[in-house]
N, C-alpha and C positions, 0 to 999 in steps of 0.2 A: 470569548468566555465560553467553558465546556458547561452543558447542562448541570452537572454536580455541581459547580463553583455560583452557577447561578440559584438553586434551590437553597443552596446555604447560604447566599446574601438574601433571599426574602425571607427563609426561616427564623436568620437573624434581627432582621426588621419587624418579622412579626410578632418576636420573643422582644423587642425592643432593646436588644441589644446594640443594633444600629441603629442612627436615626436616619430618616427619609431622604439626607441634605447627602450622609456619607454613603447610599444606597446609588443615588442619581451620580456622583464623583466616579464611583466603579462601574456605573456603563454610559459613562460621557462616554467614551469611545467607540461605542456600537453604533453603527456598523462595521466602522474600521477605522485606523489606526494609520494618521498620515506624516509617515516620516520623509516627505519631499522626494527621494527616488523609489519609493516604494508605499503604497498605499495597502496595509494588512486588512484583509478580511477575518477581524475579529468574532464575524456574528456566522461564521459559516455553520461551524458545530452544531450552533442550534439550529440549523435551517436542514443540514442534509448528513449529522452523524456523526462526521470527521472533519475536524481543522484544516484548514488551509494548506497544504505543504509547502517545504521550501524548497525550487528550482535553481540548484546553484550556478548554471552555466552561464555565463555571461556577468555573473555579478562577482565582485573585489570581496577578500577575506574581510575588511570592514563592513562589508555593506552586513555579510554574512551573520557577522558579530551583532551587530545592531537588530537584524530581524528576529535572530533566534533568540535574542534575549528576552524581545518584546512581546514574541508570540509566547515564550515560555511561561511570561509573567500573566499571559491571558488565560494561555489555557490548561499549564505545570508541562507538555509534553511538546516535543519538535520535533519535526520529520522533514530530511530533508534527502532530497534526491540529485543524480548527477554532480554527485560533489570528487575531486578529485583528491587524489590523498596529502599533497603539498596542505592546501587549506584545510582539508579535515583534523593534522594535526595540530593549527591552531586554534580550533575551535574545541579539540579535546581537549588543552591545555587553559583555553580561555573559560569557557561558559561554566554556568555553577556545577556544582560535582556533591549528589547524596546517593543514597541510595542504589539509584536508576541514573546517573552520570552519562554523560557523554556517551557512546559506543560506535565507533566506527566498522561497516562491512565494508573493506574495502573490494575484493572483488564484484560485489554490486553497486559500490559507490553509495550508499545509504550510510543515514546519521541520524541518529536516534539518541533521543532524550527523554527522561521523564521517563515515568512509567506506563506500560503498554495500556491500553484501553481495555474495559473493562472486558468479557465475555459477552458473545450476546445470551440474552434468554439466562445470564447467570449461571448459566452450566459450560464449560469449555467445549464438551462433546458436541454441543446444541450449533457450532459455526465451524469443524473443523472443515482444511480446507488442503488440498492434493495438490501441490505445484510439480508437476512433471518439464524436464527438459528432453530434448530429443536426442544432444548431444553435448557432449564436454564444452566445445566452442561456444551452445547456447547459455550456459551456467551465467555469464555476467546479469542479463536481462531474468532469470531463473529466477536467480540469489534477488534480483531488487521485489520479483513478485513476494517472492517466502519472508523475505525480511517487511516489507511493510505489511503481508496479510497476520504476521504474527504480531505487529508493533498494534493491528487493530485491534489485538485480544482473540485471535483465531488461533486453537493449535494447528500446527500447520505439519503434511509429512512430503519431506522430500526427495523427490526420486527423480536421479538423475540417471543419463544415457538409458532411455528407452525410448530410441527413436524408431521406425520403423522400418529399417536396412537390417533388425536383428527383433524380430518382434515378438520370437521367444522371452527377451527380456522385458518387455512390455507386461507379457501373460503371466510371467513369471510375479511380477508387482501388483496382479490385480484384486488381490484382498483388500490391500490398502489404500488402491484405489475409488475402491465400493464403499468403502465406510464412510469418505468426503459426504460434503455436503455439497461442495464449486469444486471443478478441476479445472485449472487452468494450466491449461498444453504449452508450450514454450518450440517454438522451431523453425526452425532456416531452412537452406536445400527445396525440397519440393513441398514444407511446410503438410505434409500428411496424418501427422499425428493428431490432430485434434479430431480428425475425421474416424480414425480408427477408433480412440479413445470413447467418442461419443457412440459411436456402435455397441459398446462394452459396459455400459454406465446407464443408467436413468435419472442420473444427476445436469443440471444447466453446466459447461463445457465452454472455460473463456477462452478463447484463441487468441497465442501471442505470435506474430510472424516477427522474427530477427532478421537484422543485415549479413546473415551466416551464407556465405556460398559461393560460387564464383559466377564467372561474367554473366549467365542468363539467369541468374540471383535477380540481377537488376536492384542490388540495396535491399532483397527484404522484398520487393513489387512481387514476384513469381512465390513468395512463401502467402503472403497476401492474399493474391489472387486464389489462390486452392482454397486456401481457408474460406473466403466469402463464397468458393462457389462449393464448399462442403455439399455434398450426397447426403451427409450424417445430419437430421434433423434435433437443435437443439444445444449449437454453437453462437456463440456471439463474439465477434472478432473485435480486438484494438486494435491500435496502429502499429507501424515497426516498433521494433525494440522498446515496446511503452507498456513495463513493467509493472511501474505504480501502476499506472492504469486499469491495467487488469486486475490486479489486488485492490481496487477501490470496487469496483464493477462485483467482483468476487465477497468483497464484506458486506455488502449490500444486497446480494442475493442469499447469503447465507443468514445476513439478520432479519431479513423479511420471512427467512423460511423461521426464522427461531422466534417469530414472533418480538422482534425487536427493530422496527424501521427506524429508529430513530428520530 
């Protein structure tokens, strides 16, 4: 259950509009929601901001169906990640369809329903948020940061290939990079961008290392490794290719700057 959904079920009890019997019915469920292969964390929103997302690897276009409907009916909006585009076009076709419908990205595999979350602080400007990639091969992992940090109610600006083999194009970008409030660097190869990026910036700088590179890539370890050992004071690194992640890490620093932790 999203904070809003909850202020208007006790608004409505207190207007006596509901009574007490139908108040406790709408959060039998809290804390979660146990449908046998899957146990929903209904109460998360209210504990740290943002809902649960949905991880679709490893789980059947049914299962799919069943959580997004369930999470949808808790908290109007779904996000799910890692979802492949076979399954995505049955859940475009399946799940309810208004306004805010279904929307599949398929280059970063993200599923988005409902409508985005509010702004923080009320103002859009007050969370906007920089996703840079370093190169075209990074854009998969990019597109999942830009598309969930917009789905959280952040305007988001994206700039892609400004990796730093050409760092003119980087410089070239850096109004827009100033204005963020989070930038989150996206990069494979020797994973140097966020270093450079944070030198430029007086903004928090999320580090995404990708599986982008060849043999002494090592999967993403070698883009990793730079990043944690950043020179540049005022990086904080995710995992490989862990998009959401950084777009969670990223709405969270910008709602705390906007005066909105959740």
């Amino acid at each position: 259950m999203s904070p809003e959904r909850l202020r208007r079920l006790l608004a409505a009890v207190a207007a006596g509009e509901t009574s007490p019997q139908e108040a406790m019915d709408s959060l039998a469920e809290l804390p979660f929601a146990d449908l046998g292969y899957a146990k929903l964390d209904l109460h998360r929103e209210l504990r740290s901001g943002l809902p649960e997302a949905v991880y679709a690897e490893g789980k059947t276009a049914d299962d799919l169906l069943a959580i997004c409907r369930r999470v949808h009916e808790a908290h109007g909006r779904v996000l799910v990640t890692r979802l492949d585009a076979d399954k995505a076009r049955r859940l475009v076709a399946e799940l309810p369809g208004d306004d805010y419908g279904a929307a599949y990205e398929e280059r970063g595999r993200v599923l988005t329903l409902g409508a985005p979350h509010p702004p923080p602080g009320g103002a859009a400007e007050d969370g906007r948020v920089a996703v840079l990639a370093a190169g075209t091969s990074d854009l998969p992992v990019a597109v999942e940061a830009a598309t969930c940090c917009a789905f959280f109610g952040h305007p988001v600006d994206r700039l892609w290939d400004v990796g730093v083999a050409g760092l003119h194009r980087l410089l070239g970008q850096l109004p827009a990079v100033r204005r963020a409030r989070v930038v989150v660097a996206v990069a494979g190869m020797d994973g140097a961008l966020p270093t450079v990026v944070s030198s430029l910036v007086s903004v928090p700088v999320v580090a995404v290392p990708t599986s982008v590179g060849y043999g002494a890539s090592f999967g993403g370890v070698a883009a990793l490794l730079t990043m944690l050992n950043s020179c540049a004071p005022g990086v904080a690194v995710v995992n490989i290719d862990n998009g959401y992640g950084a777009a969670v890490l990223a709405s969270r620093i910008a709602r705390a700057g906007a005066g909105d932790a959740g």
